[in-house]
DOPA-194604 format. One record per residue (C-alpha): residue number from 0; x, y, z; residue in three letters. Coordinates in steps of 0.2 Angstrom, whole numbers. Each point is the difference from the previous one (the first is absolute). Layout:
REM DOPA-194604
<rec fitor="NUM" X="X" Y="Y" Z="Z" seke="Ala"/>
...
REM end
This chain:
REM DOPA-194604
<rec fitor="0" X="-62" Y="149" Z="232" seke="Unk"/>
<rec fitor="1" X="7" Y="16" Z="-4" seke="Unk"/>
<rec fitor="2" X="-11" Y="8" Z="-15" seke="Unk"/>
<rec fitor="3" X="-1" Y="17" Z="-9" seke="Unk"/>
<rec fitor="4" X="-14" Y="7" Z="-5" seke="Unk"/>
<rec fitor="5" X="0" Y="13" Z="-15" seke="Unk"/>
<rec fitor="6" X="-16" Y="11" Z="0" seke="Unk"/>
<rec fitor="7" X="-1" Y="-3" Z="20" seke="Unk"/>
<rec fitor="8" X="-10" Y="17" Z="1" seke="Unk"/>
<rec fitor="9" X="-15" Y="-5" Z="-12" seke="Unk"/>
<rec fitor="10" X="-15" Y="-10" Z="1" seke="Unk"/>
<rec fitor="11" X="6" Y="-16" Z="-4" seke="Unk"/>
<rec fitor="12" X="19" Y="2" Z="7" seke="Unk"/>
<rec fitor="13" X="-6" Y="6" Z="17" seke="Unk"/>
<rec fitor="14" X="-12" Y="-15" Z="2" seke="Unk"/>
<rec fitor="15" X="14" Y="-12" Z="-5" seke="Unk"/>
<rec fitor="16" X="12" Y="9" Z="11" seke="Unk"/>
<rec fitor="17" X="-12" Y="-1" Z="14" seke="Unk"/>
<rec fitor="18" X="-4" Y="-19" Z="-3" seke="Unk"/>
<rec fitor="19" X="19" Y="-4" Z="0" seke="Unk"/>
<rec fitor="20" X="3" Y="8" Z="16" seke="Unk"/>
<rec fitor="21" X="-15" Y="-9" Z="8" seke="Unk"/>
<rec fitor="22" X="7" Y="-17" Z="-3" seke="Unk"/>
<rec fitor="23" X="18" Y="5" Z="7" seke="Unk"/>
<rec fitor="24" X="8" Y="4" Z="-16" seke="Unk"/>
<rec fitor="25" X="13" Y="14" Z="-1" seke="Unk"/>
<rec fitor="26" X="-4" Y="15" Z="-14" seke="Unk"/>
<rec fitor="27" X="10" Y="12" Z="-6" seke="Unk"/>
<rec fitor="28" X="-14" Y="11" Z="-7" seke="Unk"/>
<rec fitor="29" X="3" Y="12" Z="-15" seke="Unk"/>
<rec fitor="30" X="-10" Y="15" Z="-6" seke="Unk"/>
<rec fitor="31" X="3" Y="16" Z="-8" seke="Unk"/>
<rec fitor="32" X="-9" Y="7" Z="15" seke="Unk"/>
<rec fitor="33" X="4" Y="-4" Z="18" seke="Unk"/>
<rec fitor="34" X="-18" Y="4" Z="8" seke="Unk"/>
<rec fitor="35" X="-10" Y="-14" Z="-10" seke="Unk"/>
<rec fitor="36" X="11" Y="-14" Z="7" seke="Unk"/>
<rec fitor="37" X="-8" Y="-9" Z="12" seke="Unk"/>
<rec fitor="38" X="9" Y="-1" Z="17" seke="Unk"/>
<rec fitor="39" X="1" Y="-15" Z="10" seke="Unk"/>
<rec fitor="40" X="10" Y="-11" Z="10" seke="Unk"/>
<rec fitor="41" X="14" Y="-7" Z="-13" seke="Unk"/>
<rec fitor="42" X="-3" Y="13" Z="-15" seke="Unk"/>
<rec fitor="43" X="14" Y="10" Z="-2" seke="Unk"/>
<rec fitor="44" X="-7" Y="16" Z="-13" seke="Unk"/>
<rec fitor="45" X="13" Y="4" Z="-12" seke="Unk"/>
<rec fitor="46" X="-1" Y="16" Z="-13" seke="Unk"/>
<rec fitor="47" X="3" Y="-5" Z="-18" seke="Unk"/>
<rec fitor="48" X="-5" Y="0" Z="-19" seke="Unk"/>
<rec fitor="49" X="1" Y="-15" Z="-9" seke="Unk"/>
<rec fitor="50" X="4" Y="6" Z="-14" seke="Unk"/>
<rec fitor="51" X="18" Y="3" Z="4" seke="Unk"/>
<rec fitor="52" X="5" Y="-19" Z="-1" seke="Unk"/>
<rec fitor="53" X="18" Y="3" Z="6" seke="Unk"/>
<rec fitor="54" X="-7" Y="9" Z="16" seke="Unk"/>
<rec fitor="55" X="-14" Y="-12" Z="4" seke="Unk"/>
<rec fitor="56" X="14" Y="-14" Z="-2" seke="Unk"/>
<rec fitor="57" X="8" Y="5" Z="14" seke="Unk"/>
<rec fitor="58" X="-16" Y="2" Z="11" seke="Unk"/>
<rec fitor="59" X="-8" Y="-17" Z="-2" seke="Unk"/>
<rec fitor="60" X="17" Y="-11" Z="0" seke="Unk"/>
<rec fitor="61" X="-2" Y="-13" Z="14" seke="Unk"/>
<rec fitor="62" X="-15" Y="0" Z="-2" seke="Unk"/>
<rec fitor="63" X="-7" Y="-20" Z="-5" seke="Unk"/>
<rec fitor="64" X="-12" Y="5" Z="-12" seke="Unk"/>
<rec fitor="65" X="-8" Y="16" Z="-6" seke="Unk"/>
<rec fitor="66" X="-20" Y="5" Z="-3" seke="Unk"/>
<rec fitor="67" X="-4" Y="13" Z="-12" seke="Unk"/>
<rec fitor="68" X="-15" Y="10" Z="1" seke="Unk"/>
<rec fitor="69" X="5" Y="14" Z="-14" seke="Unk"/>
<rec fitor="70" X="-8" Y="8" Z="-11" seke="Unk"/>
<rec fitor="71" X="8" Y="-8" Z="-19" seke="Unk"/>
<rec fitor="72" X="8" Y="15" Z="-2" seke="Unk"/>
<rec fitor="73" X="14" Y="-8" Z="8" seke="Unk"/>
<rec fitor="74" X="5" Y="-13" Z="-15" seke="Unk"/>
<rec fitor="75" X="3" Y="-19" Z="4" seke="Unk"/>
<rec fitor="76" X="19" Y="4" Z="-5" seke="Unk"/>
<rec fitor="77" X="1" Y="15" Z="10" seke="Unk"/>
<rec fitor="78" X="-5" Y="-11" Z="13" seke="Unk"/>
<rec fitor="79" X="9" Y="-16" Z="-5" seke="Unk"/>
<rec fitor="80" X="15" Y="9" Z="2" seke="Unk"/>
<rec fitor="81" X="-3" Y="7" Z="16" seke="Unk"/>
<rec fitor="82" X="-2" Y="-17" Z="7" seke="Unk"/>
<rec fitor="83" X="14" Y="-8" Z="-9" seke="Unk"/>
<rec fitor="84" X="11" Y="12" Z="7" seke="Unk"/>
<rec fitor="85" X="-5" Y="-2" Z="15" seke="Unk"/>
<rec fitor="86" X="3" Y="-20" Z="1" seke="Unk"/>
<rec fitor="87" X="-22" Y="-3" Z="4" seke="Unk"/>
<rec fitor="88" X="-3" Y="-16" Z="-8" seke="Unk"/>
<rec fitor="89" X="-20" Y="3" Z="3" seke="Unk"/>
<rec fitor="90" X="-11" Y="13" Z="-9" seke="Unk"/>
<rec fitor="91" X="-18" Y="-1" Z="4" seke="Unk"/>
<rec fitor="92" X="-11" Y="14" Z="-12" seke="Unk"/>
<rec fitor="93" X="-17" Y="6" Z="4" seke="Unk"/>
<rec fitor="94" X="-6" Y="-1" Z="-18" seke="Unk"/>
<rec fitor="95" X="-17" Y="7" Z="-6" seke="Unk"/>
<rec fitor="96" X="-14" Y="-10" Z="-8" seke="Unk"/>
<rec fitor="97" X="0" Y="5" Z="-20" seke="Unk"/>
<rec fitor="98" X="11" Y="-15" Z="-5" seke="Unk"/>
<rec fitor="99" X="-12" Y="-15" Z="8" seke="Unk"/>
<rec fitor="100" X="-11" Y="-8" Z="-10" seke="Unk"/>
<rec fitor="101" X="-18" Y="1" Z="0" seke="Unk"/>
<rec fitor="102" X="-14" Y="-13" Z="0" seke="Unk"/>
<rec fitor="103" X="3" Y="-3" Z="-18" seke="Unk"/>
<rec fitor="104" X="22" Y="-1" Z="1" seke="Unk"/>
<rec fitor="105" X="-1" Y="17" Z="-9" seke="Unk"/>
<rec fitor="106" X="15" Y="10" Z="9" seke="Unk"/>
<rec fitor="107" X="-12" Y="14" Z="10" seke="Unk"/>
<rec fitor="108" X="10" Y="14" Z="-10" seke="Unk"/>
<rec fitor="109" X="-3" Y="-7" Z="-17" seke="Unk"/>
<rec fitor="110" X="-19" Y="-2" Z="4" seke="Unk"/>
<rec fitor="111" X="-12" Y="11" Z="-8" seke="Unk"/>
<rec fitor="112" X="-10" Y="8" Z="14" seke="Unk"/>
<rec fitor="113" X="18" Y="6" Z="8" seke="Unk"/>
<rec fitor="114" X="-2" Y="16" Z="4" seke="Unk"/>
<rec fitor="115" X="13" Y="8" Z="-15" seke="Unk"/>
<rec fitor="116" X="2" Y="15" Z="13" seke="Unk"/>
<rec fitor="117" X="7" Y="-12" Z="12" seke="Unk"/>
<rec fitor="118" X="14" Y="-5" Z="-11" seke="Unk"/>
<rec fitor="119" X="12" Y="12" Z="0" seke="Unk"/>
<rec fitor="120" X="0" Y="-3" Z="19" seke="Unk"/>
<rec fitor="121" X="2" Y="-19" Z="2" seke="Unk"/>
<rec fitor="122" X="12" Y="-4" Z="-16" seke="Unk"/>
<rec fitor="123" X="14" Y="3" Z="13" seke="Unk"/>
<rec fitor="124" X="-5" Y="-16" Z="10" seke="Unk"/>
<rec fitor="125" X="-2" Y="-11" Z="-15" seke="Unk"/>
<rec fitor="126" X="19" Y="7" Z="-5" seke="Unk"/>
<rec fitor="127" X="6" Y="-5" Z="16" seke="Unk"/>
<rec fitor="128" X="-6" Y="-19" Z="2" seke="Unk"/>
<rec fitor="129" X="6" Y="-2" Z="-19" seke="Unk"/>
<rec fitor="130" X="17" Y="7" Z="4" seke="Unk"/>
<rec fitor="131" X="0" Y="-11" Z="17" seke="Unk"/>
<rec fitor="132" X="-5" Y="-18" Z="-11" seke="Unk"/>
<rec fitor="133" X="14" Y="4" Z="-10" seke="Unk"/>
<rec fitor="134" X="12" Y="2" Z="18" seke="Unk"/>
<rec fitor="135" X="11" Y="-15" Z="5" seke="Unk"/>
<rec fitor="136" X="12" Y="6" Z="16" seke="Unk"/>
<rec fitor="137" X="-13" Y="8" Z="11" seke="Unk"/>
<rec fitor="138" X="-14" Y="-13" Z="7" seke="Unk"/>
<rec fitor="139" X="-15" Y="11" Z="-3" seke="Unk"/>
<rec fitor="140" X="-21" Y="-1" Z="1" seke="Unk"/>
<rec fitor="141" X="-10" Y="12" Z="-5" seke="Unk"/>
<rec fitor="142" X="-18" Y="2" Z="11" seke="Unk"/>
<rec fitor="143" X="-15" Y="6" Z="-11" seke="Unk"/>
<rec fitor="144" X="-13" Y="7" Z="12" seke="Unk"/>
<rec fitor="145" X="-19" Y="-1" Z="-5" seke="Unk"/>
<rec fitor="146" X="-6" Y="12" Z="-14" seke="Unk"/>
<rec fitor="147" X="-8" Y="12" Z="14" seke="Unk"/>
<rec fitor="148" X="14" Y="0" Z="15" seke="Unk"/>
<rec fitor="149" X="-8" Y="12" Z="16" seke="Unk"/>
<rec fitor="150" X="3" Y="6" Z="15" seke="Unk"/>
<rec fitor="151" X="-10" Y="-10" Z="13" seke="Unk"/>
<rec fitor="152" X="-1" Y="-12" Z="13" seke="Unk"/>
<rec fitor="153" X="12" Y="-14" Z="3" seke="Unk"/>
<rec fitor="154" X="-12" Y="-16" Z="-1" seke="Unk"/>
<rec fitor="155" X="17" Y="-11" Z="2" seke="Unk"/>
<rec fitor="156" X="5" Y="-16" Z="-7" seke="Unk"/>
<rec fitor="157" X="-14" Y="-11" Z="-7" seke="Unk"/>
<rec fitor="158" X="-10" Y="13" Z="-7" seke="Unk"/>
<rec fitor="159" X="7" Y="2" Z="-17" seke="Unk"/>
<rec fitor="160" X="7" Y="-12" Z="-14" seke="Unk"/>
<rec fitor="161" X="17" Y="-3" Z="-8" seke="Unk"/>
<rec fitor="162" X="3" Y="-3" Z="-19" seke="Unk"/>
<rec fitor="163" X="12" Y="0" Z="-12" seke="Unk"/>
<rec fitor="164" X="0" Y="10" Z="-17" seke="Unk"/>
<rec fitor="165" X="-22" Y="2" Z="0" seke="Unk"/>
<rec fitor="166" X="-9" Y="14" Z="9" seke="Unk"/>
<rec fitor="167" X="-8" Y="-5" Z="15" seke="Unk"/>
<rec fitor="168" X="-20" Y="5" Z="1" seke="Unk"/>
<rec fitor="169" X="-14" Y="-5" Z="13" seke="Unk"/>
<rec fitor="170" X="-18" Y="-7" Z="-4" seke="Unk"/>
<rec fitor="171" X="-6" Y="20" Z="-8" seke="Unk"/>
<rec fitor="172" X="16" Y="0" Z="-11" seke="Unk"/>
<rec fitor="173" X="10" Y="13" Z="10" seke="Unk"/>
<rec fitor="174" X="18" Y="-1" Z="3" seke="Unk"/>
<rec fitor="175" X="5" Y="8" Z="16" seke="Unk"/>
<rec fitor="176" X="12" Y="0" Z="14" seke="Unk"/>
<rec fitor="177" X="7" Y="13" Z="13" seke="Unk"/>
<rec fitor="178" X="16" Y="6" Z="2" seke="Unk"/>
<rec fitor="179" X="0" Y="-8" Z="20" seke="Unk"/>
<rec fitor="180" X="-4" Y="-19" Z="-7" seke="Unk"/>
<rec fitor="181" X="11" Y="2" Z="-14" seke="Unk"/>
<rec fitor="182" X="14" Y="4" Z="10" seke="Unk"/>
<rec fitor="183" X="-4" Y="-17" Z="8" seke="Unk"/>
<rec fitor="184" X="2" Y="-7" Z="-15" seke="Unk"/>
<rec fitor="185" X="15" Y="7" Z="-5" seke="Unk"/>
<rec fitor="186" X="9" Y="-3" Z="19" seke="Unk"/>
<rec fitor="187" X="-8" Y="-19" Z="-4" seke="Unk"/>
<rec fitor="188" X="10" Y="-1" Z="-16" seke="Unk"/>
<rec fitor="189" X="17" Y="9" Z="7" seke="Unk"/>
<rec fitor="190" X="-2" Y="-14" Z="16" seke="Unk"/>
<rec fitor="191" X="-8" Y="-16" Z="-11" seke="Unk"/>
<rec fitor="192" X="12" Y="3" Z="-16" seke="Unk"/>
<rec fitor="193" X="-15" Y="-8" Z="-11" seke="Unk"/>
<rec fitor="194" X="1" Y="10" Z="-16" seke="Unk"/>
<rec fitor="195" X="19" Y="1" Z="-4" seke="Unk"/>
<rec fitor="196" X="3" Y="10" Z="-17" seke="Unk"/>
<rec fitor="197" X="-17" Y="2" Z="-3" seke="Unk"/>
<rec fitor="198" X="-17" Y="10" Z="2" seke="Unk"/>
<rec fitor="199" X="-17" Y="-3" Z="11" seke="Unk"/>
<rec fitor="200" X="-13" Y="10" Z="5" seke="Unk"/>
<rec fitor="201" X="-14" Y="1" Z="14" seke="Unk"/>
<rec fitor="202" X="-17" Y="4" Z="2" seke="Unk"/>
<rec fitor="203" X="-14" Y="-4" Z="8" seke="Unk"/>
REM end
């Protein structure tokens, strides 16, 4: 396929660029800055902010779907239109983890031993995947990573487990994941097409 990636030079975009382009996809991969992109065979870096919807429409049309992996400062409209303009039927989102229920279906957010200094900085994600429920023209899925998403090694497929709206924890309660085997995930979802209009997560 032929995918653009948004946030191509951070943590998780680079790792989803660089999974994508080890499996023969094409990637037009955008960051404000050049030098965090990684470079590979099929990545083609492009310069860009997001946050100008009419420029980014031009830069991912022809593209067959798009993966976000912005910060929510770039709202689901500002993206939605962006993608609309640019004829993409497919939006894939790397979420965050605030809006999954916990062990006891209480949304993560809403439960009292959040931490309340955290919220300023996560309401943005729970915005966006309201906004995208409420979207009919763009097929989209939103991917909530583990509650502790790191930098580490890439164990591959099989070492971690999918679900749909409830955090994912291991045997001591933790809910973790790295950015390389979520990007395995997220390339699964955009190849498998499994969660259509809706959310999932990982962990291990």
């Amino acid at each position: 396929m032929q995918v653009a990636v948004l946030g191509a030079g951070g943590k998780g975009g680079s790792e989803i660029t660089k999974e994508l382009a080890s499996r023969g996809h094409k990637v037009t991969a955008i960051s404000r800055t050049l030098d965090k992109i990684p470079a590979g065979e099929g990545i083609t870096a492009v310069q860009g902010d997001a946050s100008d919807a009419d420029a980014l429409a031009g830069q991912i049309a022809g593209a067959d779907a798009v993966i976000s992996a912005l910060h929510f400062d770039v709202t689901a409209d500002t993206l939605l239109g962006a993608v609309k303009a640019a004829g993409v039927s497919r939006l894939l989102v790397m979420g965050g983890a605030a809006s999954l229920l916990g062990p006891d279906g209480v949304r993560l957010y809403d439960s009292p031993t959040f931490p309340e200094n955290i919220k300023p900085f996560v309401i943005g994600g729970i915005h966006f995947l309201d906004a995208l429920r409420e979207e009919k023209d763009v097929d989209w899925t939103f991917f909530s990573p583990a509650m502790i998403i790191f930098e580490g090694p890439r164990q591959g497929p099989g070492s971690f487990r999918i679900a749909g709206d409830n955090l994912v924890v291991d045997d001591k309660g933790e809910s973790k994941i790295s950015y390389a085997d979520y990007a395995i995930a997220m390339v699964d979802e955009l190849e498998n097409h499994n969660y259509s209009r809706a959310r999932f997560t990982v962990g291990y």
